[in-house]
N, C-alpha and C positions, 0 to 999 in steps of 0.2 A: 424489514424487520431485522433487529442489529440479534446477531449469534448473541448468548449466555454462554458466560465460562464460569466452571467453578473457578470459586473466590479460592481455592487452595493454587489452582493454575496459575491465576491472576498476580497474587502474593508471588509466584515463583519467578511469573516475569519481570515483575517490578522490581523483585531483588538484584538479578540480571543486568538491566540498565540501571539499579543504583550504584552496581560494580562497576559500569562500565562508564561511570560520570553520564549520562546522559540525562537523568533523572536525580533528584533528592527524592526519598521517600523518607517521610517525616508520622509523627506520632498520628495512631488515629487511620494508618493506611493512607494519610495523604502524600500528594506526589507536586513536586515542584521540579520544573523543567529547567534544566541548565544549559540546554542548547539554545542557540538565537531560535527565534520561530519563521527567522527568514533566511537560513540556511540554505545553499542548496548541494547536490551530492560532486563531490570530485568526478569533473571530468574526464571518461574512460572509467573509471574507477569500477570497483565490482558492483557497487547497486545501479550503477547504471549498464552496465554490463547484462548485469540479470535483467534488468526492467528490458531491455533491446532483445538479447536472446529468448526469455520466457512469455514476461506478458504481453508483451508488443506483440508477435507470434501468434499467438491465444486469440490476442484480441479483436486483430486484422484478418482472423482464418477462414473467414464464414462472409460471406456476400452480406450488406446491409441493405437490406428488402423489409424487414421490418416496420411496424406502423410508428414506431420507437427509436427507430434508426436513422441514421443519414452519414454521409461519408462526401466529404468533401475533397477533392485538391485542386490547389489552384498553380498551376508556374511547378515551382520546386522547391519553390520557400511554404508553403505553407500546407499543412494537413490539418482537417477538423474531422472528426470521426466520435459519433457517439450512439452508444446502444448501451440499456440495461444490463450487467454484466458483472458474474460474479468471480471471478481469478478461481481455479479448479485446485490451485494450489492450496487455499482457506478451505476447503470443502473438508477438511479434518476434525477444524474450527465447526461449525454448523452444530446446532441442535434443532 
């Protein structure tokens, strides 16, 4: 079930990234994206920074024993880990 956000919220974000060129926000409340869609984050960079220290962290914390779960690794090169999971971070988000 995807969170509801007031539309007042929503509008405040969108302004945000239209400041921030990452978005156009056009008549109508619509939004046109100005970043490639095959981007990806600067290496070491802070989002990936956060992604390593916070939700990687978060995500890996908890044994996967779940009937939803599975946690793979193989060698050194490779990790697959997946379980239903909501970032505790968004939990402000939620209605």
């Amino acid at each position: 079930m995807r969170p509801k956000f007031p539309e007042r919220e929503v509008l405040r974000l969108f302004y945000k990234l239209d400041q921030l060129k990452v978005i156009e926000l056009q008549p109508g409340n619509r939004v046109r994206l100005l970043v490639s869609r095959h981007f990806s984050w600067r290496a070491g960079g802070p989002v990936q920074r956060y992604i390593h220290h916070k939700l990687l962290r978060e995500f890996t914390s908890s044994h996967f024993v779940g009937s939803q779960e599975e946690f793979f690794f193989h060698g050194a090169a490779f990790v697959l880990a997946l379980r239903p999971w909501n970032y505790s971070g968004f939990k402000q988000f939620e209605r």
